[in-house]
Backbone of each chain as ProteinMPNN parsed JSONL, in Angstrom:
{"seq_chain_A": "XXXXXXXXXXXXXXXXXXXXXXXXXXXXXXXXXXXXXXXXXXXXXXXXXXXXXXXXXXXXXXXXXXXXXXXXXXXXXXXXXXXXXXXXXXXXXXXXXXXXXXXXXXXXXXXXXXXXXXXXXXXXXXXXXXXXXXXXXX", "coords_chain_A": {"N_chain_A": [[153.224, 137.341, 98.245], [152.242, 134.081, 99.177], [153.546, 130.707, 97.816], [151.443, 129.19, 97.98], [149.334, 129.915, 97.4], [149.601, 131.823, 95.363], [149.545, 129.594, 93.547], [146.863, 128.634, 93.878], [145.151, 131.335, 93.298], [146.076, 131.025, 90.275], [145.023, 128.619, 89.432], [142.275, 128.838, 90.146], [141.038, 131.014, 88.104], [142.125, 129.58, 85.869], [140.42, 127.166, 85.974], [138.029, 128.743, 86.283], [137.79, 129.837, 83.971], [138.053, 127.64, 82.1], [135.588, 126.1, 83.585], [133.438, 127.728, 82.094], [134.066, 127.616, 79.675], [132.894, 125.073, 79.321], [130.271, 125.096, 80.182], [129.265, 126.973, 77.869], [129.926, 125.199, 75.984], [128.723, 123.102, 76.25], [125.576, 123.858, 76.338], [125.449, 124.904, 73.78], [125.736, 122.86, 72.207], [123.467, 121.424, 73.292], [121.292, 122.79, 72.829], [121.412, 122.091, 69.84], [121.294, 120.064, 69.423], [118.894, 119.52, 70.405], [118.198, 118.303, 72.846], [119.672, 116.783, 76.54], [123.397, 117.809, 75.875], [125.513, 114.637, 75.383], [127.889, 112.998, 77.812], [129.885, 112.627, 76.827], [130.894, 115.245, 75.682], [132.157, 116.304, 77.544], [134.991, 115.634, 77.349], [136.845, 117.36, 75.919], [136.748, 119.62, 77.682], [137.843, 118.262, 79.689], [140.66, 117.549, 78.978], [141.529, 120.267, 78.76], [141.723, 121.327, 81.031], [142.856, 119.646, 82.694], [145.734, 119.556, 80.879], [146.238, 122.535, 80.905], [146.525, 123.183, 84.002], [148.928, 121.2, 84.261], [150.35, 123.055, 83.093], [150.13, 125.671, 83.954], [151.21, 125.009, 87.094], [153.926, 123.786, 86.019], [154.935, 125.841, 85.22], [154.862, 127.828, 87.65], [156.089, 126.048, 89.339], [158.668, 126.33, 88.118], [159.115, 128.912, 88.603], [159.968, 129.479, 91.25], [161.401, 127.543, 92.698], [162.03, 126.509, 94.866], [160.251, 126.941, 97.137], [158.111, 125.022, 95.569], [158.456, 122.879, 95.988], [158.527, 122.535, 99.114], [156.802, 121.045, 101.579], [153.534, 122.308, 102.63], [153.171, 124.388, 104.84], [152.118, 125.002, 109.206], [150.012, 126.827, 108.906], [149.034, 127.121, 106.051], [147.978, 124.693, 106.211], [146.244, 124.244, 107.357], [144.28, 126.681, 106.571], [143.938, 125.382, 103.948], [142.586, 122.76, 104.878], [139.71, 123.826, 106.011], [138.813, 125.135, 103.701], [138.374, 123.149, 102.106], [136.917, 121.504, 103.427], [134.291, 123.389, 103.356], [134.446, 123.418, 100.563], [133.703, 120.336, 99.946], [131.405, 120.235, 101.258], [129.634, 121.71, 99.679], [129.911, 120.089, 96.931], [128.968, 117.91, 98.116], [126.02, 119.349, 98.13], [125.261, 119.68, 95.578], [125.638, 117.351, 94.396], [123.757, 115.771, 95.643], [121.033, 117.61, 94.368], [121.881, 117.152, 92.409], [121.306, 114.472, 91.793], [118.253, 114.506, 93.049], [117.122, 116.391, 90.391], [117.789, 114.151, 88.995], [115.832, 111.766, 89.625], [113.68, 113.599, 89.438], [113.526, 114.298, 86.303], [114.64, 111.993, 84.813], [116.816, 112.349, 83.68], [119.935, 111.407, 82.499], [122.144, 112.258, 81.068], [122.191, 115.059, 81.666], [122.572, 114.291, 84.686], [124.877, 114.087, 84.777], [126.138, 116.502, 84.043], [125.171, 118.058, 85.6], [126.678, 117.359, 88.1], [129.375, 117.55, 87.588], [129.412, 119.998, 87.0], [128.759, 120.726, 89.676], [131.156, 119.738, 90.789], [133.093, 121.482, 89.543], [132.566, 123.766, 90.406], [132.9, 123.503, 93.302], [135.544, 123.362, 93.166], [136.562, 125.604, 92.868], [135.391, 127.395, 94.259], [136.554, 125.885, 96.649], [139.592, 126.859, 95.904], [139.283, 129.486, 96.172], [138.442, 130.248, 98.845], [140.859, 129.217, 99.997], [142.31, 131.466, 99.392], [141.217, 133.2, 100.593], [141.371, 133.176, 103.347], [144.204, 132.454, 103.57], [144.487, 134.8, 104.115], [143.393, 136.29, 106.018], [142.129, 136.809, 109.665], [143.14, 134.11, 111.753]], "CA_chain_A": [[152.234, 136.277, 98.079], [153.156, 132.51, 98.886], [153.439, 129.962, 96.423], [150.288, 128.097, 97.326], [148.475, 131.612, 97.003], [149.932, 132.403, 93.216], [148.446, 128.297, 92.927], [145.389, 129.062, 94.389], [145.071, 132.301, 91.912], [146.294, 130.355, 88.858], [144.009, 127.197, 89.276], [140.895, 129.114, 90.209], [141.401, 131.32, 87.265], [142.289, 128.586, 84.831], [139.407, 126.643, 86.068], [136.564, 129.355, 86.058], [138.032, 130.08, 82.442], [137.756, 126.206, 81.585], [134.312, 126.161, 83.491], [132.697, 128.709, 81.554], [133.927, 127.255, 78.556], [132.086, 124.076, 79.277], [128.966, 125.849, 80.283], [129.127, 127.163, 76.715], [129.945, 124.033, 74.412], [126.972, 121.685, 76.793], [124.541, 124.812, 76.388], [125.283, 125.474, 72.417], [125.487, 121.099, 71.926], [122.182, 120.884, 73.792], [120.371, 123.62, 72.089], [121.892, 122.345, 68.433], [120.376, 118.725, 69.409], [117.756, 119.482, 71.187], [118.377, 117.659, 74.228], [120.927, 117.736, 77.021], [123.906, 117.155, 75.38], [125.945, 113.449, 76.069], [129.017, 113.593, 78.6], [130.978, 112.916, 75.928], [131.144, 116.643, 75.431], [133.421, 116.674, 78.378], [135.952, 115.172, 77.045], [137.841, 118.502, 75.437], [137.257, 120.315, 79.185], [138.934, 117.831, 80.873], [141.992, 118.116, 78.1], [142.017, 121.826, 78.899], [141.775, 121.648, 82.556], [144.706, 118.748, 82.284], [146.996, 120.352, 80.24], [146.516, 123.917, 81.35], [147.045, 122.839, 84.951], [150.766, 121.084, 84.063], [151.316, 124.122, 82.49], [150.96, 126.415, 84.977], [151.721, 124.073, 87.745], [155.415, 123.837, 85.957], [155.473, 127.613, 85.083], [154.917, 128.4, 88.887], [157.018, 125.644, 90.3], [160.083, 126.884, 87.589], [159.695, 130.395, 88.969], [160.293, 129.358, 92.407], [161.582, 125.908, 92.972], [162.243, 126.015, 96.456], [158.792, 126.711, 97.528], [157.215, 124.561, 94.771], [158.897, 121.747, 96.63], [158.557, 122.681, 100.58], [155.094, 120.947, 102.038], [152.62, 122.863, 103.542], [153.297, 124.924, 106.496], [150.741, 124.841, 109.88], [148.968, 127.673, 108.507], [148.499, 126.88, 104.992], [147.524, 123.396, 106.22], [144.622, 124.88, 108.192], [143.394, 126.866, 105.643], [143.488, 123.885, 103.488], [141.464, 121.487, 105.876], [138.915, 124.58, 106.339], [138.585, 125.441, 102.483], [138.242, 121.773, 101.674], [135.21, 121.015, 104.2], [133.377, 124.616, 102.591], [134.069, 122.38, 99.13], [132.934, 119.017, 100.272], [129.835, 120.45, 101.383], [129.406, 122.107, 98.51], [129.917, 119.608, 96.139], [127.745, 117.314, 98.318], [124.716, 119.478, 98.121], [125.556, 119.657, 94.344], [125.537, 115.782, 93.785], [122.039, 115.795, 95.697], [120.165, 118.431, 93.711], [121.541, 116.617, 90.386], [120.283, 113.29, 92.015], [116.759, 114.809, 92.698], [116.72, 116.332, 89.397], [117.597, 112.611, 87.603], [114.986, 111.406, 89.85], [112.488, 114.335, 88.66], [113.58, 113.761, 84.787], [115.182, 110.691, 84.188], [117.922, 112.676, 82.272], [121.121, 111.094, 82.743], [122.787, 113.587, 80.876], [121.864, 116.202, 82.279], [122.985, 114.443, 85.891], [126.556, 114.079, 84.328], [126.525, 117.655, 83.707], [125.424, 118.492, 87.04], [127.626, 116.403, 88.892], [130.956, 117.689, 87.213], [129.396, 121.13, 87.534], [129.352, 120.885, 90.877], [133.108, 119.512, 91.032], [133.766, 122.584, 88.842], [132.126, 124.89, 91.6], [133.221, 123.562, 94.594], [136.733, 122.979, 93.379], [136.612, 127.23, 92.706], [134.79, 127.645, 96.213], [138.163, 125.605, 97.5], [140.483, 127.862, 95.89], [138.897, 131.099, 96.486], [138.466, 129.969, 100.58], [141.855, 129.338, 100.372], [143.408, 132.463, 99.045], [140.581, 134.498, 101.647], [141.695, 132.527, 104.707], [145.589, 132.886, 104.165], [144.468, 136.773, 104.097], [142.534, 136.67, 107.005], [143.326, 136.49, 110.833], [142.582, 132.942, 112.397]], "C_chain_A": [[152.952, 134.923, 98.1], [153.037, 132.159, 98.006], [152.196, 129.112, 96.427], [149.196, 129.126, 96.961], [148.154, 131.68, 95.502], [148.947, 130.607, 92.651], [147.246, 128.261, 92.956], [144.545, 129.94, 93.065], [144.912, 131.271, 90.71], [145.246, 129.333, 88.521], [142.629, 127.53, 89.137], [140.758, 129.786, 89.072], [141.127, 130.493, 86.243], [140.566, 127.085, 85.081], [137.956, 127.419, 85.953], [136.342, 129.922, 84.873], [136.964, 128.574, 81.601], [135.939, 125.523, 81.857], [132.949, 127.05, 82.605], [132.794, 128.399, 79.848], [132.88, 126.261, 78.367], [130.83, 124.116, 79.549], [128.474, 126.143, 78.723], [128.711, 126.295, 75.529], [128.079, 122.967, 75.291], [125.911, 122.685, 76.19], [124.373, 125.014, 74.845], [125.339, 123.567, 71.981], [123.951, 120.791, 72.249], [121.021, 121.89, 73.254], [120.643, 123.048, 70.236], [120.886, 120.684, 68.433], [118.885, 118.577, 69.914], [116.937, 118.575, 72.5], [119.409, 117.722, 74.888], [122.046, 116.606, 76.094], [124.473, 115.527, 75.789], [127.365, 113.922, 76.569], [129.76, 113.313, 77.361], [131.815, 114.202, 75.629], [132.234, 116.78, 76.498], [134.563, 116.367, 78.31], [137.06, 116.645, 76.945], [137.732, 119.406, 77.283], [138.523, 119.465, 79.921], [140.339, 117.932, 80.061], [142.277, 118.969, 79.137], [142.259, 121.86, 80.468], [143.117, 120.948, 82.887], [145.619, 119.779, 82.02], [147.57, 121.632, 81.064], [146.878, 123.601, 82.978], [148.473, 122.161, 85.293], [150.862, 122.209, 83.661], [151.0, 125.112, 83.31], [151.172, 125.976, 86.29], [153.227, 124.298, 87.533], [155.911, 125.634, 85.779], [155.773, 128.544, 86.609], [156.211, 127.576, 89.824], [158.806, 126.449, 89.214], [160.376, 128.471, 88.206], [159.828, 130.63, 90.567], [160.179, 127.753, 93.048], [161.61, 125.742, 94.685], [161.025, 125.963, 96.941], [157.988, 125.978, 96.94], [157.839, 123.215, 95.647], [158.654, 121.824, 98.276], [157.103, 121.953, 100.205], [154.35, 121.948, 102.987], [153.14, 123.465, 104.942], [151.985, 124.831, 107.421], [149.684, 125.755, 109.164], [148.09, 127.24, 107.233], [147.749, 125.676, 105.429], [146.269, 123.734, 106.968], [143.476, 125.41, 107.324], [143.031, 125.887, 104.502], [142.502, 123.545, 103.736], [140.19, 122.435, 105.621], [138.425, 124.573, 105.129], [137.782, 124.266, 102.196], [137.22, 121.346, 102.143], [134.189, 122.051, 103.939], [133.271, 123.617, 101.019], [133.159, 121.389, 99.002], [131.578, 119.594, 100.247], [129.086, 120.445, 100.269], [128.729, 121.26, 97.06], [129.318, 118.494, 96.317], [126.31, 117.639, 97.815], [123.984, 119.536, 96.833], [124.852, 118.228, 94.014], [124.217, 115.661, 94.508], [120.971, 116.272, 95.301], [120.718, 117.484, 92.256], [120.998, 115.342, 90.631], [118.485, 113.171, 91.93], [116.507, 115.428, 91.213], [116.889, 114.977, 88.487], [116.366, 112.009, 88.089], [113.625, 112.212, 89.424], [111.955, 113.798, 86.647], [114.184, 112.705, 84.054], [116.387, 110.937, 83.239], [118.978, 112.129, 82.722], [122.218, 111.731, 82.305], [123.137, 114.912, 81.228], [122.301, 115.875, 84.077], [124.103, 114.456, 85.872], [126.596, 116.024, 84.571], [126.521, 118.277, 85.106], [125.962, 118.204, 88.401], [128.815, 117.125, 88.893], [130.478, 119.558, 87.505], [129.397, 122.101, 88.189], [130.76, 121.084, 91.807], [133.433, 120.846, 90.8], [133.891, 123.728, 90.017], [132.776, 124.953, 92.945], [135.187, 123.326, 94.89], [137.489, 124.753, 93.323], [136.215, 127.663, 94.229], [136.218, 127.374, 96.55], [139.392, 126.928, 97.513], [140.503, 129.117, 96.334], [139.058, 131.287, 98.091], [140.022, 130.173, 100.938], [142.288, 130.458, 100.507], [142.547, 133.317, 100.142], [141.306, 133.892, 102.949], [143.25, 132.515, 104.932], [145.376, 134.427, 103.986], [144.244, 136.97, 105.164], [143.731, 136.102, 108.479], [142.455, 135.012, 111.516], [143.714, 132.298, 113.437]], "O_chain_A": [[153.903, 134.598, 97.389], [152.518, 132.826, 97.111], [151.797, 128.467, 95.458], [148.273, 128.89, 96.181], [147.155, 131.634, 94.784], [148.087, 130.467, 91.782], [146.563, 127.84, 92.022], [143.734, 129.529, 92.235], [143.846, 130.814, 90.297], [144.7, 129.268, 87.419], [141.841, 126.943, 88.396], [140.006, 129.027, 88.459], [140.038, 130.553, 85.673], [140.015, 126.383, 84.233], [136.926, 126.842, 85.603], [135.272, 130.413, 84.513], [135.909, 128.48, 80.974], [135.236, 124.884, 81.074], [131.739, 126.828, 82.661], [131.986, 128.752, 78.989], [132.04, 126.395, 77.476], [130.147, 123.161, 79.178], [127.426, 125.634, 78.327], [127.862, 126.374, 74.641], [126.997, 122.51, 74.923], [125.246, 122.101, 75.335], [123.231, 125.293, 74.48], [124.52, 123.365, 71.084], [123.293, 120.016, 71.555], [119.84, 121.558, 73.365], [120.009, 123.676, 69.389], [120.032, 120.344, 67.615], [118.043, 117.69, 69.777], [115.789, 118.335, 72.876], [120.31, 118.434, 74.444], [121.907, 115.432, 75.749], [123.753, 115.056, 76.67], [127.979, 114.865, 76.071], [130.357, 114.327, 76.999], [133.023, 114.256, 75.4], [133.231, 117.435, 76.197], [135.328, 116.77, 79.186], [137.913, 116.888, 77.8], [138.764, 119.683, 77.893], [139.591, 119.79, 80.44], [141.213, 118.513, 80.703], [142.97, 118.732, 80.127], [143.144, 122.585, 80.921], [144.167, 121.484, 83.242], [146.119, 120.626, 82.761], [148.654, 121.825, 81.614], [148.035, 124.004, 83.098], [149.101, 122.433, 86.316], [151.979, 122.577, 84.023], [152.063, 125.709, 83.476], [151.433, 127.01, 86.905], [153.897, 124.827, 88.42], [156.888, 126.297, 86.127], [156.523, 129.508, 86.763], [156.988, 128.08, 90.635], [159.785, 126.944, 89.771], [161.457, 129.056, 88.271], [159.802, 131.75, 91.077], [159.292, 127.104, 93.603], [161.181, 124.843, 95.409], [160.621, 124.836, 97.227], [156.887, 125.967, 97.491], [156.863, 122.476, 95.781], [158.602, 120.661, 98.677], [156.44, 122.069, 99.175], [154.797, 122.234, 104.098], [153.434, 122.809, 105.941], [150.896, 124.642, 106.88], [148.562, 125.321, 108.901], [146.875, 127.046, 107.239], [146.641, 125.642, 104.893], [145.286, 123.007, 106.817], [142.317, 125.009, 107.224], [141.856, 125.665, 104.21], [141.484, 123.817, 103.1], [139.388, 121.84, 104.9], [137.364, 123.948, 105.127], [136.565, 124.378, 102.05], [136.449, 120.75, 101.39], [133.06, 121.701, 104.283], [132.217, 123.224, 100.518], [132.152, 121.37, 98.294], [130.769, 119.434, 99.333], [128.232, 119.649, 99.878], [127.718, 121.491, 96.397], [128.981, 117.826, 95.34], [125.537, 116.834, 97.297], [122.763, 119.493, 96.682], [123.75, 118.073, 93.486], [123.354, 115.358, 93.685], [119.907, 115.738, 95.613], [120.009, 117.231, 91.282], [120.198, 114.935, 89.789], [117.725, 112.425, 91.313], [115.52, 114.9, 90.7], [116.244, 114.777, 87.458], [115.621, 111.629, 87.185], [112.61, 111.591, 89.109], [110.975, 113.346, 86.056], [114.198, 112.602, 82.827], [116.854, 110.192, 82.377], [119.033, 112.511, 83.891], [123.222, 111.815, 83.013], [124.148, 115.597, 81.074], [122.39, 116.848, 84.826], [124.663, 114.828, 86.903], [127.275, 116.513, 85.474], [127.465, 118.834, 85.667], [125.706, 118.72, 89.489], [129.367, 117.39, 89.961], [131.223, 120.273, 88.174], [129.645, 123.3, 88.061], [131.221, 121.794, 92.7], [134.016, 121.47, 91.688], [134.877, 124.349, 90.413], [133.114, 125.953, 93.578], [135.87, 123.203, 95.906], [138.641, 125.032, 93.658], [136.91, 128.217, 95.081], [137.031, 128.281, 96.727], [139.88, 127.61, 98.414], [141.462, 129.746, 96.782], [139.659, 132.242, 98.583], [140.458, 130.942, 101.794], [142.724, 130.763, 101.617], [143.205, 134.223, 100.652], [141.948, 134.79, 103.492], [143.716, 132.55, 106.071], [146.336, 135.135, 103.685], [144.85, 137.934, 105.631], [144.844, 135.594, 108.615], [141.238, 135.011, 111.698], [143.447, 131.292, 114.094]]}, "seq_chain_B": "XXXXXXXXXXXXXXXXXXXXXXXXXXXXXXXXXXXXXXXXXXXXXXXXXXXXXXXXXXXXXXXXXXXXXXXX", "coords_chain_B": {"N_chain_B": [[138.435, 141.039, 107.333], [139.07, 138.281, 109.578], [138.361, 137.814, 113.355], [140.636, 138.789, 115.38], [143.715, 136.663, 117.109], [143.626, 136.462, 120.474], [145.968, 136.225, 121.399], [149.31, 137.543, 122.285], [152.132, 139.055, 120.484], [156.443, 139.174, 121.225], [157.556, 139.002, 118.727], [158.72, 139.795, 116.393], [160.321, 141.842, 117.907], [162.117, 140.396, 119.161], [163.248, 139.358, 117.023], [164.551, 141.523, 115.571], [165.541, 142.131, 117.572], [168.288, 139.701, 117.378], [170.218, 140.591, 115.363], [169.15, 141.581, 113.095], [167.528, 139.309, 111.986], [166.344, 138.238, 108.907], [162.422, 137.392, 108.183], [162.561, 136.041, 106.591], [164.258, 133.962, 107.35], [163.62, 133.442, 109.724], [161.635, 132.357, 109.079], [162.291, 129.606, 107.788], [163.977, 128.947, 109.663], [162.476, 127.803, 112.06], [160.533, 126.221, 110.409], [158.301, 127.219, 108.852], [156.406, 129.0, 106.673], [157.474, 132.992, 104.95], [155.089, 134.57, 104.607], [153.794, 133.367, 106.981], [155.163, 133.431, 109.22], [154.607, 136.493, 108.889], [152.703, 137.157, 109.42], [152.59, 136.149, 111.991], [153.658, 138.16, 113.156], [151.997, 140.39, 112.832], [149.827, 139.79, 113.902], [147.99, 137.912, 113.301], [147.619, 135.3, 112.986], [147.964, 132.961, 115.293], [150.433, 131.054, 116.252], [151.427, 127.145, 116.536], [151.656, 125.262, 118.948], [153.863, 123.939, 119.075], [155.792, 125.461, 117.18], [155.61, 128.06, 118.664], [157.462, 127.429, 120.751], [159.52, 126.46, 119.091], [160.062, 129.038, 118.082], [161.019, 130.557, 120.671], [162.99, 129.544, 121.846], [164.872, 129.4, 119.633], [165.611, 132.062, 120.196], [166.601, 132.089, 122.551], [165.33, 132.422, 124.366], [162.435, 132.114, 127.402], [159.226, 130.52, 126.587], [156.954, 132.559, 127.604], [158.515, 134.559, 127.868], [158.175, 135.749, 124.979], [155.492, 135.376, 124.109], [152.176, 136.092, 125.057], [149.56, 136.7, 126.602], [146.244, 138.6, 125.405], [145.896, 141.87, 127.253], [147.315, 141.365, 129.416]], "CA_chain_B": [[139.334, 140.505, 108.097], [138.486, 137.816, 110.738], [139.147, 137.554, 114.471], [142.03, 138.563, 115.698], [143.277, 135.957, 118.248], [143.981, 136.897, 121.864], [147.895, 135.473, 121.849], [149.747, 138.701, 121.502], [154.117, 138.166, 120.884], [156.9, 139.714, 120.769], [158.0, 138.011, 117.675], [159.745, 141.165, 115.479], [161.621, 142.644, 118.971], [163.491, 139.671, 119.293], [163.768, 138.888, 115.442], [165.281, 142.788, 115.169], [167.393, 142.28, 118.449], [168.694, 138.638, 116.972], [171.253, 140.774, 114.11], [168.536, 141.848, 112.437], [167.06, 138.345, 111.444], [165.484, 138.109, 108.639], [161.49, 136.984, 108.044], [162.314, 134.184, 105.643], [165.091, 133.158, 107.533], [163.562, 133.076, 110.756], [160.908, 131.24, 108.929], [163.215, 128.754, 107.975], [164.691, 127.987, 110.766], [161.503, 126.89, 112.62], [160.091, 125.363, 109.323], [157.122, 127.879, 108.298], [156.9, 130.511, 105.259], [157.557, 134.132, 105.387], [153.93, 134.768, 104.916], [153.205, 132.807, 108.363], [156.006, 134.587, 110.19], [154.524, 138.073, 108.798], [150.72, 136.917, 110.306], [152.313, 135.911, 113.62], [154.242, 139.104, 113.835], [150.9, 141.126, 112.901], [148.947, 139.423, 115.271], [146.594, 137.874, 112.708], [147.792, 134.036, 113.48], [148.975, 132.562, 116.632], [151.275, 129.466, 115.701], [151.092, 125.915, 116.963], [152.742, 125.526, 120.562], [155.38, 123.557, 118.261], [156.159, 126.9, 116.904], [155.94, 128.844, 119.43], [158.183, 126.391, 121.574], [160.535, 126.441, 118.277], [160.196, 130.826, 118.269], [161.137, 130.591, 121.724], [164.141, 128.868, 122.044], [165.442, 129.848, 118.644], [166.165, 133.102, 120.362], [167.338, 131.589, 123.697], [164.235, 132.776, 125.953], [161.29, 131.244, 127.092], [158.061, 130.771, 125.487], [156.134, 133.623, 128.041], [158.635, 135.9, 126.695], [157.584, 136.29, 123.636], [154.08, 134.784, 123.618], [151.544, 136.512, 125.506], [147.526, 136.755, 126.528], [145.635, 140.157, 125.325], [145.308, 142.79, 128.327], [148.157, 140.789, 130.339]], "C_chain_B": [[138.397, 139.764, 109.467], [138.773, 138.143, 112.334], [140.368, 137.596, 115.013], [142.369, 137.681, 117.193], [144.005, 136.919, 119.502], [145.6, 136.849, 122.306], [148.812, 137.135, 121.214], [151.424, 138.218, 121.804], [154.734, 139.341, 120.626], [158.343, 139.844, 119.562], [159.263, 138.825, 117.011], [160.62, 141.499, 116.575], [162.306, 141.891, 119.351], [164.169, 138.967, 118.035], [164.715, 140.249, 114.93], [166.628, 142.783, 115.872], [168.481, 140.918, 117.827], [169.625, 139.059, 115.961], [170.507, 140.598, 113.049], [168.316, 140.598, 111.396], [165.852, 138.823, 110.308], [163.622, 137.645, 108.801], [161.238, 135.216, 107.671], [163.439, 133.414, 106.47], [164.775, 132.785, 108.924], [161.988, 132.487, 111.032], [160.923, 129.491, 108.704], [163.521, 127.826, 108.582], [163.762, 126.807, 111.668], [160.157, 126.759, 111.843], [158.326, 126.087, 108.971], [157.337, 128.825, 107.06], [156.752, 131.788, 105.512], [156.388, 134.658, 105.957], [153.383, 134.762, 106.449], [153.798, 133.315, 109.411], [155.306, 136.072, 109.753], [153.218, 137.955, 109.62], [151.512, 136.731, 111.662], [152.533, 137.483, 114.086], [152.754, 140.437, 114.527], [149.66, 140.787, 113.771], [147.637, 138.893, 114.135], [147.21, 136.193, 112.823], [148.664, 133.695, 114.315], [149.336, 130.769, 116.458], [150.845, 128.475, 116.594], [151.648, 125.746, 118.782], [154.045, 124.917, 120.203], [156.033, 124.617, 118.124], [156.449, 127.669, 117.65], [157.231, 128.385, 120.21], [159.724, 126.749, 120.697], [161.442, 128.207, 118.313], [161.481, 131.106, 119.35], [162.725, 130.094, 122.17], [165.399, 129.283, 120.639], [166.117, 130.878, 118.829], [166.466, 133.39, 122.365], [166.536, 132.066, 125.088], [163.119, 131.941, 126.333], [160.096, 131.695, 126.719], [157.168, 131.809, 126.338], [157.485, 134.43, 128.037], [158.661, 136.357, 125.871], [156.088, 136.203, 123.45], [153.407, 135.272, 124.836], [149.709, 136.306, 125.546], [147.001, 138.588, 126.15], [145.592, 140.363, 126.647], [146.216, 142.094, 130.009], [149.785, 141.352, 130.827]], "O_chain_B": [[137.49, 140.271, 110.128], [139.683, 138.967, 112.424], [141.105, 136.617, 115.131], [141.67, 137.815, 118.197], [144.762, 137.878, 119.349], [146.185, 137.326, 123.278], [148.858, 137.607, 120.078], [151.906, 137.507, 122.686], [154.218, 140.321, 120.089], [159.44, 140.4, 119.53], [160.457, 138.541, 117.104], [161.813, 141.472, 116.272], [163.289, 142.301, 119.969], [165.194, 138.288, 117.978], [165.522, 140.095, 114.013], [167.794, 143.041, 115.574], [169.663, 141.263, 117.85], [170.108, 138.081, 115.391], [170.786, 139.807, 112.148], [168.733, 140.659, 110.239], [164.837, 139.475, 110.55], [163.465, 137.528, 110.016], [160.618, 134.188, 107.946], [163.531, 132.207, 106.252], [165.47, 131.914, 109.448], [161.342, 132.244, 112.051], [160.196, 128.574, 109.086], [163.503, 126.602, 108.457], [164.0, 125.626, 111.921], [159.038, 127.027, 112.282], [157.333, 125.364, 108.888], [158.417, 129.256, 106.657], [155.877, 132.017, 106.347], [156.264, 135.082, 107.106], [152.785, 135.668, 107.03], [153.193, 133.643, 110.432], [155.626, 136.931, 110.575], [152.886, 138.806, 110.445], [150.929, 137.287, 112.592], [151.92, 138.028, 115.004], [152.512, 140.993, 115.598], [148.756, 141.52, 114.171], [146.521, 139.412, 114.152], [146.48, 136.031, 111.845], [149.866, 133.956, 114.268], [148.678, 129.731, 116.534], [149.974, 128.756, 117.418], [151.952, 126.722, 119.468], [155.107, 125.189, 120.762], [156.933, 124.838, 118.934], [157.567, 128.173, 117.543], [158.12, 129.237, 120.21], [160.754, 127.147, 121.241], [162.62, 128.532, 118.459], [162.554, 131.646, 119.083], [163.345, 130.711, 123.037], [166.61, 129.401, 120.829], [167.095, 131.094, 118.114], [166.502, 134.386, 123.088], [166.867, 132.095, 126.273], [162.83, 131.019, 125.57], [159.801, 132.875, 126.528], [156.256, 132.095, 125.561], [157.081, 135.502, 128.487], [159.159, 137.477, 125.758], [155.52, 136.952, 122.656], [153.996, 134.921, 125.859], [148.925, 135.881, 124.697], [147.487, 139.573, 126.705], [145.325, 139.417, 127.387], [145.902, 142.26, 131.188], [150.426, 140.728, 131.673]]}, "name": "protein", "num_of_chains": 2, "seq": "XXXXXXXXXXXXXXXXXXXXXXXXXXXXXXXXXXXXXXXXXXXXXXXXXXXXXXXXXXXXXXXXXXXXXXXXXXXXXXXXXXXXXXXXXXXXXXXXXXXXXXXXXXXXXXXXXXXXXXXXXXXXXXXXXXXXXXXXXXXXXXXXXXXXXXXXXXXXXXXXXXXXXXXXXXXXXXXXXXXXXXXXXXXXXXXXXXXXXXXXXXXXXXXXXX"}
């Protein structure tokens, strides 16, 4: 497995961990108030997504420095580009469904949430594309 | 598994005759990762014409002897 592979793994992972947490705390904040919660709540995700990303970021580049340093080969850089325009989309059609819902309910809270929830999604879409597309034959 | 492309090589029979070249090292040389040398060999990605060009010369032949069309 390359090294942007094991990154790929690790990030999507550590992010569908970190998303699922934040699904949790908005969902148990917004049921405890009885509205959607305020972004504020995102504060401790983005910590965790931070942190935990230097940390295995350095745990992967220490267990293979040479490759944690090379750039991109043609291939990887393909699947890249490819992954990345499956995201975009993604996280376009995202930021337009939480637009029509602020325009339905006026929640502004609730378009924070579905904004970043999108990011969350389409930044997991990315990774996952990736790791299928250096599998595959193209 | 997607598409396999049409470019068929003979990437490994001159990486075996070469003194049994490594993968990584004859990824190396013309600046890709093992991984990308194991897809060309398997026929599941056909490199850049940089690459190929690089393949090609790396092992002192030219690029239609190693790099091929399916059913040719």
């Amino acid at each position: 497995m390359s090294f942007r592979e094991k990154s790929a793994w690790a990030m999507a992972v550590l992010l569908g961990a970190a998303g699922l947490y934040y699904l949790y705390i908005v969902r148990a904040a917004s049921a405890a108030i009885g509205e959607t919660a305020p972004p504020q709540i995102a504060i401790l995700f983005v910590l965790l997504v931070v942190i935990g990303a230097v940390v295995v970021q350095t745990v992967l580049a220490l267990s293979s420095p040479k490759a944690a340093g090379a750039p991109a080969d043609e291939r990887e850089r393909i699947a890249g580009d490819r992954a990345g325009h499956w995201s975009g989309l993604l996280l376009a059609t995202g930021v337009v469904c939480a637009l029509g819902h602020f325009m339905a309910y006026g929640d502004g809270n609730a378009l924070f949430h579905l904004i970043a929830a999108s990011l969350i999604v389409a930044q997991i879409l990315e990774y996952g594309l990736e790791i299928f597309l250096l599998r595959r034959s193209f | 598994m997607g598409k396999r492309p049409p470019i068929t090589n003979r990437v490994r029979e001159y990486r075996e005759r070469s003194g049994a070249m490594s993968q990584a090292a004859l990824g190396e040389a013309i600046g890709v990762t093992r991984q990308t040398v194991i897809a060309i060999e398997q026929g599941r990605y056909s490199p850049s014409l940089e690459s190929a060009f690089r393949i090609a010369r790396l092992f002192g032949v030219g690029i239609e002897e190693v790099f091929g069309w399916e059913g040719e």
